[in-house]
C-alpha atoms as a printed R data frame, in Angstrom:
    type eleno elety resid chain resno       x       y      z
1   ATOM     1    CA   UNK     A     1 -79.290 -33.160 55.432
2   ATOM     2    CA   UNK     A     2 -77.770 -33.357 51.921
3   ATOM     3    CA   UNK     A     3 -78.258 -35.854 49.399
4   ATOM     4    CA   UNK     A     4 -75.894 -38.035 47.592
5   ATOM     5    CA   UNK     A     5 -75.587 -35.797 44.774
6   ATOM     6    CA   UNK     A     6 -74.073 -33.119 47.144
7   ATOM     7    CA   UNK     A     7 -72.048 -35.347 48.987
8   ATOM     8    CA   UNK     A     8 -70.393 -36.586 45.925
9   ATOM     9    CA   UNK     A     9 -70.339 -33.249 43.776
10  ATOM    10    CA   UNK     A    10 -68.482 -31.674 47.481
11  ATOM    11    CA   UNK     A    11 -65.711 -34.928 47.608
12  ATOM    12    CA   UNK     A    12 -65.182 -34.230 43.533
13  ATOM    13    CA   UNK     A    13 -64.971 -30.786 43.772
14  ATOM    14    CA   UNK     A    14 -62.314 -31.208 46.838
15  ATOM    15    CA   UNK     A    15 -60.019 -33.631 44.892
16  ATOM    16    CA   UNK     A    16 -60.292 -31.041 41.651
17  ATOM    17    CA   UNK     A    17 -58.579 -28.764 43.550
18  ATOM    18    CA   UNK     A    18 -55.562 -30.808 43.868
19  ATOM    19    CA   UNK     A    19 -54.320 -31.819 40.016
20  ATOM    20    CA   UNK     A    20 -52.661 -34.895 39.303
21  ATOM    21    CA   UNK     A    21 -48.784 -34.200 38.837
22  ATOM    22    CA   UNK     A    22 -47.705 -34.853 35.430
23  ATOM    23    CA   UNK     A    23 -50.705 -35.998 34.401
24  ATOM    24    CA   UNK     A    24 -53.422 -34.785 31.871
25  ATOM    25    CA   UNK     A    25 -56.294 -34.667 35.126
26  ATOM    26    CA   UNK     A    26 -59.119 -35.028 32.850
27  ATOM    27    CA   UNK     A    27 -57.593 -38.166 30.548
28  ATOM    28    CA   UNK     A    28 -57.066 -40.060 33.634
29  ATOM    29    CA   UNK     A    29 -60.416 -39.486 34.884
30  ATOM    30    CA   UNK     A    30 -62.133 -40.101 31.479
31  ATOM    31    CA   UNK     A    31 -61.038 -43.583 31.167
32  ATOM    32    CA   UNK     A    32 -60.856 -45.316 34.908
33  ATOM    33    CA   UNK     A    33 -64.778 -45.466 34.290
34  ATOM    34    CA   UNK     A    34 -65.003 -47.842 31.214
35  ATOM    35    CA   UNK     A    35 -61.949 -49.718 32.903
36  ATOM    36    CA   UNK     A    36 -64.115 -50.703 36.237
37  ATOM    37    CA   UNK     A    37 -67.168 -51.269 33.724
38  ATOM    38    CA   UNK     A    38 -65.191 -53.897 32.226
39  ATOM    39    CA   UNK     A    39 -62.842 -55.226 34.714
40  ATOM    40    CA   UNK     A    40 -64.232 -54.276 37.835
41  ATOM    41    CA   UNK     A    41 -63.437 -52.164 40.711
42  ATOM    42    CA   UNK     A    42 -60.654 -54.428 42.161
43  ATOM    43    CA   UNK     A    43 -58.803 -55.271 38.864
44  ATOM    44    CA   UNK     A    44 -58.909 -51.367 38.034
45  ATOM    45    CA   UNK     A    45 -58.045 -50.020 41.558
46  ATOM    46    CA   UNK     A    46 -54.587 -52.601 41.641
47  ATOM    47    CA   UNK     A    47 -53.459 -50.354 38.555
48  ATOM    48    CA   UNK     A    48 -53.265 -48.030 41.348
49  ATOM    49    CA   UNK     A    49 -50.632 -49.514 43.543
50  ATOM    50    CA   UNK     A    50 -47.948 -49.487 40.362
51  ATOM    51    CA   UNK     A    51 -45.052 -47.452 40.091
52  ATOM    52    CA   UNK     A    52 -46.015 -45.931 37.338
53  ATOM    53    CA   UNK     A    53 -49.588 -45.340 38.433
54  ATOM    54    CA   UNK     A    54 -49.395 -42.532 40.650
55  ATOM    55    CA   UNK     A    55 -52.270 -40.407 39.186
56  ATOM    56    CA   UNK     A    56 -54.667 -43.210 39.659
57  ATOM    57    CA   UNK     A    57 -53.489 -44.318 43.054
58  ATOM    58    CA   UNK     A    58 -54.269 -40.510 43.790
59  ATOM    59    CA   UNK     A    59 -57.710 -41.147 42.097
60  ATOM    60    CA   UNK     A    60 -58.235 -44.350 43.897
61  ATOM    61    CA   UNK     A    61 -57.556 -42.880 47.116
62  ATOM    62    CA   UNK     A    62 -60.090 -39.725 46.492
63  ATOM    63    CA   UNK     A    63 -62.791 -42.882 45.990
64  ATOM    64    CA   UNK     A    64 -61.625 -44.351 49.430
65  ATOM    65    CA   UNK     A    65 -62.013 -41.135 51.172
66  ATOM    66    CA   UNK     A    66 -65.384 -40.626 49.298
67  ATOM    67    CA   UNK     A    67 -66.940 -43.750 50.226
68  ATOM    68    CA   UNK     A    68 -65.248 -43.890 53.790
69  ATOM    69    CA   UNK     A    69 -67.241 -40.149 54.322
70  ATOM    70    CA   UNK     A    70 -69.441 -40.268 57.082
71  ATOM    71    CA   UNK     A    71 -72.265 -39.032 54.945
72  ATOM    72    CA   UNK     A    72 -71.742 -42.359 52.464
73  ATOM    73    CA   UNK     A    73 -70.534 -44.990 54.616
74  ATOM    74    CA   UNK     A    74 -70.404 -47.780 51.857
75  ATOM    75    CA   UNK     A    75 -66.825 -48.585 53.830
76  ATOM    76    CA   UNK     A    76 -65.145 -48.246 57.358
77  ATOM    77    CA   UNK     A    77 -64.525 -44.480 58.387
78  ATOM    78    CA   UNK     A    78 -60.836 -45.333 58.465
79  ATOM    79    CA   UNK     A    79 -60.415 -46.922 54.700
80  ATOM    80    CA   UNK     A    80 -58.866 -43.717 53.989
81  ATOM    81    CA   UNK     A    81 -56.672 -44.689 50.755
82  ATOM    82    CA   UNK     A    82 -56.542 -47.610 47.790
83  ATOM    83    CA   UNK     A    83 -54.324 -49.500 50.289
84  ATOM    84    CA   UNK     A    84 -57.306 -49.795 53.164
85  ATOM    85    CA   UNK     A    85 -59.789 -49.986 50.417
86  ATOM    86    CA   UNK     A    86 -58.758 -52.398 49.266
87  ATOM    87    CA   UNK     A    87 -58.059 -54.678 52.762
88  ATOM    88    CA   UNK     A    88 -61.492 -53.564 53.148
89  ATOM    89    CA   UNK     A    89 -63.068 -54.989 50.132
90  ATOM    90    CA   UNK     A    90 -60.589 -58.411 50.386
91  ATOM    91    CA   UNK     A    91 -61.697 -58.947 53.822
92  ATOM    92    CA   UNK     A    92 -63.353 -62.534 54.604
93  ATOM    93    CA   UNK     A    93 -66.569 -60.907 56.018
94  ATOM    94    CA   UNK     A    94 -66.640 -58.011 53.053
95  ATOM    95    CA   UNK     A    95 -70.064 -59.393 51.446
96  ATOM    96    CA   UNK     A    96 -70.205 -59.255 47.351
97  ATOM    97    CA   UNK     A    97 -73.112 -56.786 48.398
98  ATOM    98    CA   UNK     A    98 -70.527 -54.309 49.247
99  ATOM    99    CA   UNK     A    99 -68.594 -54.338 46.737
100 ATOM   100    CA   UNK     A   100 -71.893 -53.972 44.236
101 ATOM   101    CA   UNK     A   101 -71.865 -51.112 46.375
102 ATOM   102    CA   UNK     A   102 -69.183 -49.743 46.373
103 ATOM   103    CA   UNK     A   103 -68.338 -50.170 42.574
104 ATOM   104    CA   UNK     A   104 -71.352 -47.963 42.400
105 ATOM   105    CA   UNK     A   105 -71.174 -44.991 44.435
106 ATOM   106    CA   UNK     A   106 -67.507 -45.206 42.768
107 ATOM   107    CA   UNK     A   107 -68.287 -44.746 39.518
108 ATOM   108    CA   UNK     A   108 -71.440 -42.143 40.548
109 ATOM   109    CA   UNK     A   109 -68.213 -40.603 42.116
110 ATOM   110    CA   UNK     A   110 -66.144 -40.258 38.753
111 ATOM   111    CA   UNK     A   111 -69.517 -38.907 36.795
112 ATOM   112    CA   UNK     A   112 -68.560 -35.855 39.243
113 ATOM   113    CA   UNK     A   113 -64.567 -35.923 39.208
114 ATOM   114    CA   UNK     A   114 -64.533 -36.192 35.348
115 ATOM   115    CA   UNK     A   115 -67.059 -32.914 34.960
116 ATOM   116    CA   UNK     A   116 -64.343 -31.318 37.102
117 ATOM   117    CA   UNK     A   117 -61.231 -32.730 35.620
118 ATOM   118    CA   UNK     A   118 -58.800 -29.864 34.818
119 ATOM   119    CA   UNK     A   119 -57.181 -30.228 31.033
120 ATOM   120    CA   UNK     A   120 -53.698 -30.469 30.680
């Protein structure tokens, strides 16, 4: 059985190997932490869903797939991308516990991704 670390350096390492288009990998990483820090998981994850946003809906949807693995199951196996994610998280019965939760293995997540961030 592996441990967390594993499971989160293995989902990193898997979305490293698909760069963000147009986008300086490693900036966009490097700053989505401090965002959710200060404005929380939802707030930062909605940046996501504009235009304009692409790289961190792509981020956003690495996150869903991480905490939707079978090995972390923070959220439902089929909260595959931001837009599930966040239906998941917005749901009536989706306890504040949850989303502690969630925000937590998310950013434990990006310690990972931003290590493995590709520059420019």
């Amino acid at each position: 059985m592996q441990n967390l670390q594993q499971i989160r350096a293995r989902n990193a390492f898997t979305f490293s190997a698909r760069p963000l288009a147009g986008q300086n990998q490693g900036d966009v990483i490097k700053n989505l932490p401090h965002q959710v820090l200060n404005h929380g998981l939802l707030a930062v994850m909605a940046f996501g869903f504009a235009d304009n946003q692409q790289a961190v809906g792509r981020v956003f949807d690495a996150i869903a797939q991480h905490l939707a693995d079978k090995d972390v199951g923070i959220v439902d196996a089929g909260c595959t991308d931001r837009t599930k994610l966040m239906e998941f998280l917005t749901r009536k019965d989706t306890t504040s516990e949850t989303l502690k939760l969630a925000t937590a293995e998310a950013m434990a997540w990006l310690a990972f991704a931003k290590r493995f961030a590709k520059k420019g």
